[in-house]
PDB file of N, CA, C, O and CB in Angstrom:
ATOM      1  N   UNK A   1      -1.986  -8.953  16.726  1.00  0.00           N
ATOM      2  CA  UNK A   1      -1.173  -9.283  15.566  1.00  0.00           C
ATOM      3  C   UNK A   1      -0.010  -8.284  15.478  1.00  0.00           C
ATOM      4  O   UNK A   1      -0.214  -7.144  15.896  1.00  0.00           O
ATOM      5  CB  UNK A   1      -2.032  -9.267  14.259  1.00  0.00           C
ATOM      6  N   UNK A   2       1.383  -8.656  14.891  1.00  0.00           N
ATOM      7  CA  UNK A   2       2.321  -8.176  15.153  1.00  0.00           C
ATOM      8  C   UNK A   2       2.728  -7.291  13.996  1.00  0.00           C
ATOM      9  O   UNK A   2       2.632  -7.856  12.907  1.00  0.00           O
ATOM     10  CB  UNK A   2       3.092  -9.075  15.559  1.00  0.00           C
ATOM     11  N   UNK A   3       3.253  -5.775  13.958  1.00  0.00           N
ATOM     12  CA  UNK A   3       2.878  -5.316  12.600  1.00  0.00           C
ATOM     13  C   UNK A   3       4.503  -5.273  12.288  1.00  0.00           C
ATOM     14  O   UNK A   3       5.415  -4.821  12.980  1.00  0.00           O
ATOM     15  CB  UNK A   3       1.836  -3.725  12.443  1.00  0.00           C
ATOM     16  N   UNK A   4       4.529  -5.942  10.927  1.00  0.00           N
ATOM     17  CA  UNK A   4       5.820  -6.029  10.133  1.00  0.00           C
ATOM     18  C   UNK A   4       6.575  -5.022   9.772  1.00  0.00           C
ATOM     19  O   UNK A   4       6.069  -4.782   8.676  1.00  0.00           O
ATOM     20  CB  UNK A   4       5.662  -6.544   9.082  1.00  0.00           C
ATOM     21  N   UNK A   5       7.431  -4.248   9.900  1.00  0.00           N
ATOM     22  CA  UNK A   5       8.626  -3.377   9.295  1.00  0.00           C
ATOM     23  C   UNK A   5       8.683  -2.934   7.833  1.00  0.00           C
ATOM     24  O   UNK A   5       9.612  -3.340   7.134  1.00  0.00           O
ATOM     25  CB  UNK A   5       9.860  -4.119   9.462  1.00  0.00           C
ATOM     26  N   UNK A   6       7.764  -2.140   7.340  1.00  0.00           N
ATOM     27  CA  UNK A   6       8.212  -1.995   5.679  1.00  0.00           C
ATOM     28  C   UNK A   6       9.419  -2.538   5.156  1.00  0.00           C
ATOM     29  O   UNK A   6       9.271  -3.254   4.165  1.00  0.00           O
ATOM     30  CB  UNK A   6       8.385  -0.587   5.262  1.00  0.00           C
ATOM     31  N   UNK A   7      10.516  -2.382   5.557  1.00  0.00           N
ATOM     32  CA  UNK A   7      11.391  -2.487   4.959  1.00  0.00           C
ATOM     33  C   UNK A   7      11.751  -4.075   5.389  1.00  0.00           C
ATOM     34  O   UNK A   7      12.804  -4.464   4.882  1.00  0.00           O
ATOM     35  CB  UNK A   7      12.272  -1.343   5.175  1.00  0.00           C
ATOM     36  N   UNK A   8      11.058  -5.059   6.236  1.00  0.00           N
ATOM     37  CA  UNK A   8      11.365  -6.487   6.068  1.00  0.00           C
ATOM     38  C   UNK A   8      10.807  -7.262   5.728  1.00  0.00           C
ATOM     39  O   UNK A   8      11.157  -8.426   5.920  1.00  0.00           O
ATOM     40  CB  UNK A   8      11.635  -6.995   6.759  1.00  0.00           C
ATOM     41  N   UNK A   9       9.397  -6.845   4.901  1.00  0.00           N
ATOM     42  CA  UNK A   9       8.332  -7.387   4.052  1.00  0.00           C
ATOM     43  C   UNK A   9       9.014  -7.968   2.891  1.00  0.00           C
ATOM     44  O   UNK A   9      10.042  -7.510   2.391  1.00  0.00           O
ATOM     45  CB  UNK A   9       7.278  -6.322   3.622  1.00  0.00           C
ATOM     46  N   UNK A  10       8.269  -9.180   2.428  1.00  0.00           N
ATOM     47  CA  UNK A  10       9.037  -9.651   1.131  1.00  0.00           C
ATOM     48  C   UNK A  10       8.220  -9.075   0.251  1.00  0.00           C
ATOM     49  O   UNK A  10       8.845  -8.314  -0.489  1.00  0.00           O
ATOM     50  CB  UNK A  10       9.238 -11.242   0.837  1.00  0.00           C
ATOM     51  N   UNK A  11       6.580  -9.149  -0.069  1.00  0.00           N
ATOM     52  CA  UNK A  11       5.673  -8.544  -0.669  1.00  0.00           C
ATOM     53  C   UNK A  11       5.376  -7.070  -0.624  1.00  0.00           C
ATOM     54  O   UNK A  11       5.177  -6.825   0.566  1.00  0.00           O
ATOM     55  CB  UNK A  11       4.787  -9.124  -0.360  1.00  0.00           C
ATOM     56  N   UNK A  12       5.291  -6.349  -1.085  1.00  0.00           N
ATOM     57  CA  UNK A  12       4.700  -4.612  -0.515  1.00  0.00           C
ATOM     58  C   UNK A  12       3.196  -4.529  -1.637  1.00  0.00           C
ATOM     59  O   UNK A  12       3.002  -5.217  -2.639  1.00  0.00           O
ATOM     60  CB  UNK A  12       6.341  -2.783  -1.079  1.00  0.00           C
ATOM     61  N   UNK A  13       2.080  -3.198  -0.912  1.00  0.00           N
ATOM     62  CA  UNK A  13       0.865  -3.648  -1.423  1.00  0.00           C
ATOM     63  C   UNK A  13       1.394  -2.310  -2.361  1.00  0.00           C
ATOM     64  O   UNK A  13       2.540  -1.908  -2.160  1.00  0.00           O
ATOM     65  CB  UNK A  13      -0.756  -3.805  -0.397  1.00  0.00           C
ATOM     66  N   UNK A  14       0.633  -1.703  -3.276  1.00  0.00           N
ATOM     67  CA  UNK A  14       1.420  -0.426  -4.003  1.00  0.00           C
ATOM     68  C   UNK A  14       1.274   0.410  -3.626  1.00  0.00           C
ATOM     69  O   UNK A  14       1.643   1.393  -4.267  1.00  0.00           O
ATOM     70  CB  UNK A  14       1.310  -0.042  -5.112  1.00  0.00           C
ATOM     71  N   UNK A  15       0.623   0.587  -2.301  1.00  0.00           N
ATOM     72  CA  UNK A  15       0.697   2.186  -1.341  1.00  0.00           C
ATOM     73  C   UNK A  15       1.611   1.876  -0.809  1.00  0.00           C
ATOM     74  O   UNK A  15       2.398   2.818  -0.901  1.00  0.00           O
ATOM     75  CB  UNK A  15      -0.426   2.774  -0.219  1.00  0.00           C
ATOM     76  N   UNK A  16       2.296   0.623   0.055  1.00  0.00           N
ATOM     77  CA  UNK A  16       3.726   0.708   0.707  1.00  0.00           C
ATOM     78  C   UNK A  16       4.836   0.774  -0.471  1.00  0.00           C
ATOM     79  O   UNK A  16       5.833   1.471  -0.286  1.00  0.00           O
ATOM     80  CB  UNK A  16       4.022  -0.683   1.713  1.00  0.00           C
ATOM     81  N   UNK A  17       4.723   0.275  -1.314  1.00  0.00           N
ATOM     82  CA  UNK A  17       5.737   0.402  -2.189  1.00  0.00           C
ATOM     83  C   UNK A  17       5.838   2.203  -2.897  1.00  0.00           C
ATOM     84  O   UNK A  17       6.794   2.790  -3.404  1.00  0.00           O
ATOM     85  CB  UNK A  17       5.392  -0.867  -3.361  1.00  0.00           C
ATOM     86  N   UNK A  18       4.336   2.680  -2.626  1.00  0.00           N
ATOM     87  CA  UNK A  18       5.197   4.071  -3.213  1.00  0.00           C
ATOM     88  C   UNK A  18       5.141   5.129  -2.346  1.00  0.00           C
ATOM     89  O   UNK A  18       5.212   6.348  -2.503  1.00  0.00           O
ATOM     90  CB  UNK A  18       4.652   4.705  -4.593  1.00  0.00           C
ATOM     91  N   UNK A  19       5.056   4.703  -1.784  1.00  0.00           N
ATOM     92  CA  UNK A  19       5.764   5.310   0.131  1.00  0.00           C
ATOM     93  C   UNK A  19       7.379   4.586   0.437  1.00  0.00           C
ATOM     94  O   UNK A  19       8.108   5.212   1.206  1.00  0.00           O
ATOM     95  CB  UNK A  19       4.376   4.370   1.923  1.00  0.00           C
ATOM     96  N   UNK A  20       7.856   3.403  -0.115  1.00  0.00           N
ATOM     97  CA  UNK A  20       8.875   3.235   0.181  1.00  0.00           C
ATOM     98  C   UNK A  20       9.986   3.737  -0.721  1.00  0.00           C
ATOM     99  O   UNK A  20      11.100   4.183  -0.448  1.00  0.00           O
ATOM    100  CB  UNK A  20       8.852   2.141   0.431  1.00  0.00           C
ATOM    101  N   UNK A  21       9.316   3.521  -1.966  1.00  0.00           N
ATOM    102  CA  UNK A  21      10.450   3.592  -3.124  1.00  0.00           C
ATOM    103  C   UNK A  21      10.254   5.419  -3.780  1.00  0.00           C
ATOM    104  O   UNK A  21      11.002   5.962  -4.592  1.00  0.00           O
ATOM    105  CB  UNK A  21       9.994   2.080  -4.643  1.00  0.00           C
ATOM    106  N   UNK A  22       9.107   5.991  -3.152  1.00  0.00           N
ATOM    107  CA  UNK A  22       9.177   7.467  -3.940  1.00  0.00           C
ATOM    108  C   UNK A  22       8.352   7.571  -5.068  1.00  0.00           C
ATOM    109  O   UNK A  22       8.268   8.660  -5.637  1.00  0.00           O
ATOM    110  CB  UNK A  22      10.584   7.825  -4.492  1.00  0.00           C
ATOM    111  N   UNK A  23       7.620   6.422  -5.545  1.00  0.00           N
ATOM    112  CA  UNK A  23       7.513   6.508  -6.968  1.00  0.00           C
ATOM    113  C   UNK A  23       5.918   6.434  -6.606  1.00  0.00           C
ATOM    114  O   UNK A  23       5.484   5.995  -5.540  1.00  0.00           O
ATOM    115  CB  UNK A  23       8.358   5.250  -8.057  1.00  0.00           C
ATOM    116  N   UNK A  24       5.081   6.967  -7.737  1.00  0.00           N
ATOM    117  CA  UNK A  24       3.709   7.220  -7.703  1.00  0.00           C
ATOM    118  C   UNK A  24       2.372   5.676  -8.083  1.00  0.00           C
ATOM    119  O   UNK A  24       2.512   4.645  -8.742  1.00  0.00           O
ATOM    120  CB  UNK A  24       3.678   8.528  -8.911  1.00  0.00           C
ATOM    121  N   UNK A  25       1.228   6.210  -7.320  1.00  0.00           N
ATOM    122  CA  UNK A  25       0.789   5.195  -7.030  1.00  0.00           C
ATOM    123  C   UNK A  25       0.268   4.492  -8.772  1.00  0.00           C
ATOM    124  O   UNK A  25       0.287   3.317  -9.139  1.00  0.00           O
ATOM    125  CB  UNK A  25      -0.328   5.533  -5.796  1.00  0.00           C
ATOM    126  N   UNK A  26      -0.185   5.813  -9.593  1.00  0.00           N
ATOM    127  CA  UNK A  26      -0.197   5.037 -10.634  1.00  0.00           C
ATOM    128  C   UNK A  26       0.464   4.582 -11.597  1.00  0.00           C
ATOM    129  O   UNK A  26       0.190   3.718 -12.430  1.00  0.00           O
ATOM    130  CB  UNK A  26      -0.721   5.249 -11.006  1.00  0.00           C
ATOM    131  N   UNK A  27       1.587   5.379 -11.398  1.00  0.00           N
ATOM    132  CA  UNK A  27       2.934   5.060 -12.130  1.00  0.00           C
ATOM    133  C   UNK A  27       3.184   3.267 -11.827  1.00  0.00           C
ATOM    134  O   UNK A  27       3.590   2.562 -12.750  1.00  0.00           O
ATOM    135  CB  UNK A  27       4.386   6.193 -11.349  1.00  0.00           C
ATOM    136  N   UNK A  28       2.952   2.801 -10.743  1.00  0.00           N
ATOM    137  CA  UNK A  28       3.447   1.452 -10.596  1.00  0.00           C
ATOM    138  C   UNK A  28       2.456   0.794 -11.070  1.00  0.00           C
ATOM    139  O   UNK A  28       2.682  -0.354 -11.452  1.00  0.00           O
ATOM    140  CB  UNK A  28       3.834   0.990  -9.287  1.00  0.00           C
ATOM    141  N   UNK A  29       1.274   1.266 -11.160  1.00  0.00           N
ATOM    142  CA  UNK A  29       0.224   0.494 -11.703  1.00  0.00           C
ATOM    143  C   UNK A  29       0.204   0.260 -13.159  1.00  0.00           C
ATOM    144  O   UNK A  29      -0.364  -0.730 -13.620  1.00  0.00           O
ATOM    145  CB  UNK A  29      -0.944   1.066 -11.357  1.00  0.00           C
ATOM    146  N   UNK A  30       0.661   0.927 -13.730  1.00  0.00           N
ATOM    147  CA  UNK A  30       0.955   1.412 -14.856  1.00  0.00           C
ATOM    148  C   UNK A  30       2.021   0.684 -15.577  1.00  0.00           C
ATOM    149  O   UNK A  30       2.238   0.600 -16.786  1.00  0.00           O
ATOM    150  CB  UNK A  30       1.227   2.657 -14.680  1.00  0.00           C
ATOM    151  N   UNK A  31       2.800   0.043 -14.289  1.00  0.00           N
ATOM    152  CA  UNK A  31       4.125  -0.414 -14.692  1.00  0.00           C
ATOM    153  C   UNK A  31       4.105  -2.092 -14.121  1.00  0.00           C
ATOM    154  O   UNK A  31       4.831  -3.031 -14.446  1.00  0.00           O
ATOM    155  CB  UNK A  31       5.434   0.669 -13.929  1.00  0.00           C
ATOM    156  N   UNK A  32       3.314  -2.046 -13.445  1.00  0.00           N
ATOM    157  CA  UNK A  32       2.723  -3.791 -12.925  1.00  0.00           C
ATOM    158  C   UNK A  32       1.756  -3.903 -14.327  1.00  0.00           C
ATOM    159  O   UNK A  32       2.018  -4.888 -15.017  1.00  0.00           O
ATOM    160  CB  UNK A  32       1.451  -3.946 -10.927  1.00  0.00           C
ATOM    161  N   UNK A  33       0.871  -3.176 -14.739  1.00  0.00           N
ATOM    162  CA  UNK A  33       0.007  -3.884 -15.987  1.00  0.00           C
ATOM    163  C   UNK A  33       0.372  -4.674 -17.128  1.00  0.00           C
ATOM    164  O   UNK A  33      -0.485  -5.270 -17.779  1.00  0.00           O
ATOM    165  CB  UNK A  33      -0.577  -3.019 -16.628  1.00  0.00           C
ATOM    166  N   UNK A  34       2.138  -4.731 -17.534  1.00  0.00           N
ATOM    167  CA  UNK A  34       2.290  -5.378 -18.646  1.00  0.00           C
ATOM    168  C   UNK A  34       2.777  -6.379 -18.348  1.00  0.00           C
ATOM    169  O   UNK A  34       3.433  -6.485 -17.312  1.00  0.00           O
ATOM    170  CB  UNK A  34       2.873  -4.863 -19.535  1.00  0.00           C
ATOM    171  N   UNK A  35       2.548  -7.526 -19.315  1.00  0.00           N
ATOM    172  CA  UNK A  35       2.613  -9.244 -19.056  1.00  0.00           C
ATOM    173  C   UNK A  35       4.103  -9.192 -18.052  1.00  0.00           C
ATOM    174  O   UNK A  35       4.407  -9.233 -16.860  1.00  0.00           O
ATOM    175  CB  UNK A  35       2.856 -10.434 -20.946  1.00  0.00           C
ATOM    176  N   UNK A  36       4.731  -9.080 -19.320  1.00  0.00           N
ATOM    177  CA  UNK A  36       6.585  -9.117 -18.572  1.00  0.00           C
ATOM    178  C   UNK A  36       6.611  -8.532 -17.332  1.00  0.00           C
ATOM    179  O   UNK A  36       7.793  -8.622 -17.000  1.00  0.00           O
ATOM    180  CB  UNK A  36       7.906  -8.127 -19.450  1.00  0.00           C
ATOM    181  N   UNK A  37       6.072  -8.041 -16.541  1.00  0.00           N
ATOM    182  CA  UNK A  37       6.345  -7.557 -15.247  1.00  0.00           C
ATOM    183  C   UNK A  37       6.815  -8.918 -13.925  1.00  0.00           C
ATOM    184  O   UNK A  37       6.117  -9.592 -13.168  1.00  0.00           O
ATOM    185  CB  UNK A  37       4.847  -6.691 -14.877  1.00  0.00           C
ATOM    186  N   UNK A  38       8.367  -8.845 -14.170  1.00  0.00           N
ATOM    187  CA  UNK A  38       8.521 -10.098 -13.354  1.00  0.00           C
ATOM    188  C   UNK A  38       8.545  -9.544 -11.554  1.00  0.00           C
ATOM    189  O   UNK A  38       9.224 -10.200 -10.763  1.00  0.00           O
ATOM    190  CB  UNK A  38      10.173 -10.958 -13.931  1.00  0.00           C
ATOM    191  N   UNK A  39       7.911  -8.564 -11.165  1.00  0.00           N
ATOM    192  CA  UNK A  39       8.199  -7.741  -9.950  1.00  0.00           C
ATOM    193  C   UNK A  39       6.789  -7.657  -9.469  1.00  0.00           C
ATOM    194  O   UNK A  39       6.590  -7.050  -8.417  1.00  0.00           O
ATOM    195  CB  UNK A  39       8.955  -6.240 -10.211  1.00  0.00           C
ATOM    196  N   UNK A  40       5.538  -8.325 -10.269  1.00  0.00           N
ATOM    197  CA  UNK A  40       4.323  -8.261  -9.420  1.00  0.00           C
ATOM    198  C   UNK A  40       3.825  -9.877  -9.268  1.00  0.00           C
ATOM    199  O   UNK A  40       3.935 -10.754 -10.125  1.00  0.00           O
ATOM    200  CB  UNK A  40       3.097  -7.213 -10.183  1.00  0.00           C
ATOM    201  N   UNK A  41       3.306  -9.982  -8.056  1.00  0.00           N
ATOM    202  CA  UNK A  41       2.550 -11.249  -8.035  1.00  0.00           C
ATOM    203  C   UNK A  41       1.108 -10.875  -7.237  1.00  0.00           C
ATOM    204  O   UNK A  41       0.845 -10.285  -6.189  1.00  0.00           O
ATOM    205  CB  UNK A  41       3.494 -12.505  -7.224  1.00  0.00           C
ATOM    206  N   UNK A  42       0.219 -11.612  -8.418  1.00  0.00           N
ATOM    207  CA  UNK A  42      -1.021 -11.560  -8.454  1.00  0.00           C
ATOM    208  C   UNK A  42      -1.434 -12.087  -7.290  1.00  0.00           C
ATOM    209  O   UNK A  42      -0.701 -12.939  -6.787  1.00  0.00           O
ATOM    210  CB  UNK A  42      -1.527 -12.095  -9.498  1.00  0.00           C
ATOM    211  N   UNK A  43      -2.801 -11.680  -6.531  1.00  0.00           N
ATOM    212  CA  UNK A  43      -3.592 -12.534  -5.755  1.00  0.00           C
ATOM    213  C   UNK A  43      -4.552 -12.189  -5.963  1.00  0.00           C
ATOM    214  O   UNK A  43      -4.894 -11.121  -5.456  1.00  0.00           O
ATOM    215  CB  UNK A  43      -3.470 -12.675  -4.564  1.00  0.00           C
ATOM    216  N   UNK A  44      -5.666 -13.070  -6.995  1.00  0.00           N
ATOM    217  CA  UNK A  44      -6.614 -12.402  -7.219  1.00  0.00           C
ATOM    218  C   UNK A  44      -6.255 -11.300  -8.175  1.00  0.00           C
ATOM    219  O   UNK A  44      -5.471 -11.138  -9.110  1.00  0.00           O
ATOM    220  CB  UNK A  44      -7.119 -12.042  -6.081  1.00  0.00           C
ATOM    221  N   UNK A  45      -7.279 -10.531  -7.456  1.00  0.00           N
ATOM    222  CA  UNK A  45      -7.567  -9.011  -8.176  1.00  0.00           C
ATOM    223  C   UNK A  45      -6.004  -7.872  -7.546  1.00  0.00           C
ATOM    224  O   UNK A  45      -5.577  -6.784  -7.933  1.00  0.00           O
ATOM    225  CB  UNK A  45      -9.613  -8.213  -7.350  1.00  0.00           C
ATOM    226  N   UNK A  46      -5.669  -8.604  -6.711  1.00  0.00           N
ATOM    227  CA  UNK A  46      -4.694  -7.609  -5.664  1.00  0.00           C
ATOM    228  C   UNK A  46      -3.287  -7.713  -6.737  1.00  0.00           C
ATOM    229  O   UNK A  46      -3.049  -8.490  -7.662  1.00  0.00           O
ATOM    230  CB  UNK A  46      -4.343  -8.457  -3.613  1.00  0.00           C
ATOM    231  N   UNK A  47      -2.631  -6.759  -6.258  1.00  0.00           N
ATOM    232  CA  UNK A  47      -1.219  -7.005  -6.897  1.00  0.00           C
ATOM    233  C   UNK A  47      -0.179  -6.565  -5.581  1.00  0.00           C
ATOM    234  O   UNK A  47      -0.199  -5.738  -4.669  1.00  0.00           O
ATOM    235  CB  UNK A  47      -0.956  -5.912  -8.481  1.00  0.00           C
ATOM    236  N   UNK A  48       0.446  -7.306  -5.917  1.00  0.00           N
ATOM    237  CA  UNK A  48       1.591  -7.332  -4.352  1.00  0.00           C
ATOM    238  C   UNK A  48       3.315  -6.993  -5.075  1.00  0.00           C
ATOM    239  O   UNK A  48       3.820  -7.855  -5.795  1.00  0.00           O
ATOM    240  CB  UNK A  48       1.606  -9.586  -3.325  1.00  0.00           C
ATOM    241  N   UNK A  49       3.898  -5.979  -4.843  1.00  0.00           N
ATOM    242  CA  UNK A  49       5.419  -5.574  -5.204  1.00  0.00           C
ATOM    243  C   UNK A  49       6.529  -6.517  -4.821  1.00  0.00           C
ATOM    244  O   UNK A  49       7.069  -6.278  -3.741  1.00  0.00           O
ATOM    245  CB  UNK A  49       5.790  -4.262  -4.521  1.00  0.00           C
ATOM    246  N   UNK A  50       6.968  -7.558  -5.525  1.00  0.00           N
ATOM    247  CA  UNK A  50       8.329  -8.555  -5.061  1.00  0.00           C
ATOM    248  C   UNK A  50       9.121  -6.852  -4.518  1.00  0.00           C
ATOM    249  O   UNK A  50       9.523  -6.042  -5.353  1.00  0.00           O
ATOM    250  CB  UNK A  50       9.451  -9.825  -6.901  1.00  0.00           C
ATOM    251  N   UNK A  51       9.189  -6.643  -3.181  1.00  0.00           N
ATOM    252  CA  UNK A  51      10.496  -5.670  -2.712  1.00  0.00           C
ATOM    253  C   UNK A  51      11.678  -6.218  -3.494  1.00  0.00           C
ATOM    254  O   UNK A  51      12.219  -5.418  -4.257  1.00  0.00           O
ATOM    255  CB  UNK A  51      10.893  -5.741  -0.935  1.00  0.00           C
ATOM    256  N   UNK A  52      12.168  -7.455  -3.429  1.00  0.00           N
ATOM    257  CA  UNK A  52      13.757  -7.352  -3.756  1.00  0.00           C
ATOM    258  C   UNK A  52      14.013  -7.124  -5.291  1.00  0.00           C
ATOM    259  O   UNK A  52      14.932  -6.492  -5.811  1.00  0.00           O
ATOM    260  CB  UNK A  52      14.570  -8.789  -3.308  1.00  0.00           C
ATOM    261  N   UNK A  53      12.908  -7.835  -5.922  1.00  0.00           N
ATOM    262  CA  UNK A  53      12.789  -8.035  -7.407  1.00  0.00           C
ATOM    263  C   UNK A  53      12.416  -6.805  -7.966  1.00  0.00           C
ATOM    264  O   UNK A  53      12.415  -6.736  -9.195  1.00  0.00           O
ATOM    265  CB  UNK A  53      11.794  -9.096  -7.820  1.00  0.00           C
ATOM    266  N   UNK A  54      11.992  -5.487  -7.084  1.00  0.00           N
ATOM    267  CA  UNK A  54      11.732  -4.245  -7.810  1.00  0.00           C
ATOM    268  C   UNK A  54      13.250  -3.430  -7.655  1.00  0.00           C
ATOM    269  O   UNK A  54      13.863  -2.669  -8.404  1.00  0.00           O
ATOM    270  CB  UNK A  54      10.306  -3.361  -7.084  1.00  0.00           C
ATOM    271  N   UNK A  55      13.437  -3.811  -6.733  1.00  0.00           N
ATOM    272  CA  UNK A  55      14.681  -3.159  -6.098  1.00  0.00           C
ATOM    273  C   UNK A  55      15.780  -3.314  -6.895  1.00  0.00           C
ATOM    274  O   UNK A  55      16.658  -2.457  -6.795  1.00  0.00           O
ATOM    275  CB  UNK A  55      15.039  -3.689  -4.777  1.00  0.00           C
ATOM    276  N   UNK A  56      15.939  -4.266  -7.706  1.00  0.00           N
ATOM    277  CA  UNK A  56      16.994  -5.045  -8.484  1.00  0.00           C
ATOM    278  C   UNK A  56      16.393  -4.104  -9.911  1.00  0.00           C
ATOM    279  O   UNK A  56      17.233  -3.316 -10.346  1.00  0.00           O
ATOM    280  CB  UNK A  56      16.844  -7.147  -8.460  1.00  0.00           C
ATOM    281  N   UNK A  57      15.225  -4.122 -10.553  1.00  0.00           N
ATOM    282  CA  UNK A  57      15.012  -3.761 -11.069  1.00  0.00           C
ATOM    283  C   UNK A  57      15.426  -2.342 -11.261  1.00  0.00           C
ATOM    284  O   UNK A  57      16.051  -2.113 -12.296  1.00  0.00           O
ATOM    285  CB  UNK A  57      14.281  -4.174 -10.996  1.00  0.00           C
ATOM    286  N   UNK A  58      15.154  -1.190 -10.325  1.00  0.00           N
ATOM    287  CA  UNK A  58      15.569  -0.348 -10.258  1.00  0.00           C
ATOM    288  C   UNK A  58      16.931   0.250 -10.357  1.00  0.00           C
ATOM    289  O   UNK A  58      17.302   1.362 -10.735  1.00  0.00           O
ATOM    290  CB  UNK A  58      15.139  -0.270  -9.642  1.00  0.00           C
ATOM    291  N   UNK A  59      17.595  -0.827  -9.899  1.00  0.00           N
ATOM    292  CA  UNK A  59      19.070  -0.381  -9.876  1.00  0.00           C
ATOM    293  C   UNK A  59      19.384  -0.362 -10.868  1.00  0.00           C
ATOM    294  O   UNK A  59      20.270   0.433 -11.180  1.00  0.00           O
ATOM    295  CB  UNK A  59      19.995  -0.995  -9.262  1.00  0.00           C
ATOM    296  N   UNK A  60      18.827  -1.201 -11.810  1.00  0.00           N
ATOM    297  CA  UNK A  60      19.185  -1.542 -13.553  1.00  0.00           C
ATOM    298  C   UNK A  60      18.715  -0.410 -14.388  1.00  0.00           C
ATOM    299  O   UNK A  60      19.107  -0.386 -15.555  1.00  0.00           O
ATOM    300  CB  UNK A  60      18.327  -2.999 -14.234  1.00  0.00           C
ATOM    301  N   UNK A  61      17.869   0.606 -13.929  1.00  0.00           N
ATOM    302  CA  UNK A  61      17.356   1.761 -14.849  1.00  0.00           C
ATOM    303  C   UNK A  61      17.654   2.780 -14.752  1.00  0.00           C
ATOM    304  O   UNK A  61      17.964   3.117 -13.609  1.00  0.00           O
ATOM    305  CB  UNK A  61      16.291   1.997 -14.918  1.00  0.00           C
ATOM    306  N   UNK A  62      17.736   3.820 -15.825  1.00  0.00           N
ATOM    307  CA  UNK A  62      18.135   5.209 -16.005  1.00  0.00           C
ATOM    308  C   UNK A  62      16.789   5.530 -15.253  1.00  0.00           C
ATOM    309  O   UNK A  62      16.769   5.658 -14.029  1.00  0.00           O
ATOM    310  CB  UNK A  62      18.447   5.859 -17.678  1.00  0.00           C
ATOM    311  N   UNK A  63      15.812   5.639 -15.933  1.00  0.00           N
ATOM    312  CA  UNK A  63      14.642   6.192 -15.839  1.00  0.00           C
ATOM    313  C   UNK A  63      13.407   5.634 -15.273  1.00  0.00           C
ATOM    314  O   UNK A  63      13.609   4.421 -15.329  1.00  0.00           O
ATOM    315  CB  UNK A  63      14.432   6.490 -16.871  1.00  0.00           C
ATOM    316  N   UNK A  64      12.295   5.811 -14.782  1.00  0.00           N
ATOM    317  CA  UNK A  64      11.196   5.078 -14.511  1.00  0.00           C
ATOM    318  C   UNK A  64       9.618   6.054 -15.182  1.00  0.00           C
ATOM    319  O   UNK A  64       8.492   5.575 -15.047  1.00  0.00           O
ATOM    320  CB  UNK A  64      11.292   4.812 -12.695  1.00  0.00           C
TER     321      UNK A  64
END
């Protein structure tokens, strides 16, 4: 099986995402838990990081 490129994943799991983006593992958890979170999609119990949709997000904030 062929292993994908962090950075050309559409999904990230929240250890790649806070290895990619800098930001801490429970901090995103923390920040995926509330309804409005349009940057996580559920599977199950799993939560998977929209990359572009956090990314966008980010650009839009002072702070995290």
């Amino acid at each position: 099986m062929k292993e994908v490129p962090i950075w050309e994943k559409s999904n990230l799991t929240i250890e790649e995402a806070a290895a990619y983006f800098g930001i801490g593992i429970h901090k995103l958890r923390k920040m995926t838990d509330k309804d409005d979170c349009c940057f996580v999609l559920w599977i199950g119990t799993k939560r998977l990081i929209k990359r572009k949709k956090f990314e966008e997000y980010l650009e839009k904030q002072f702070s995290v």
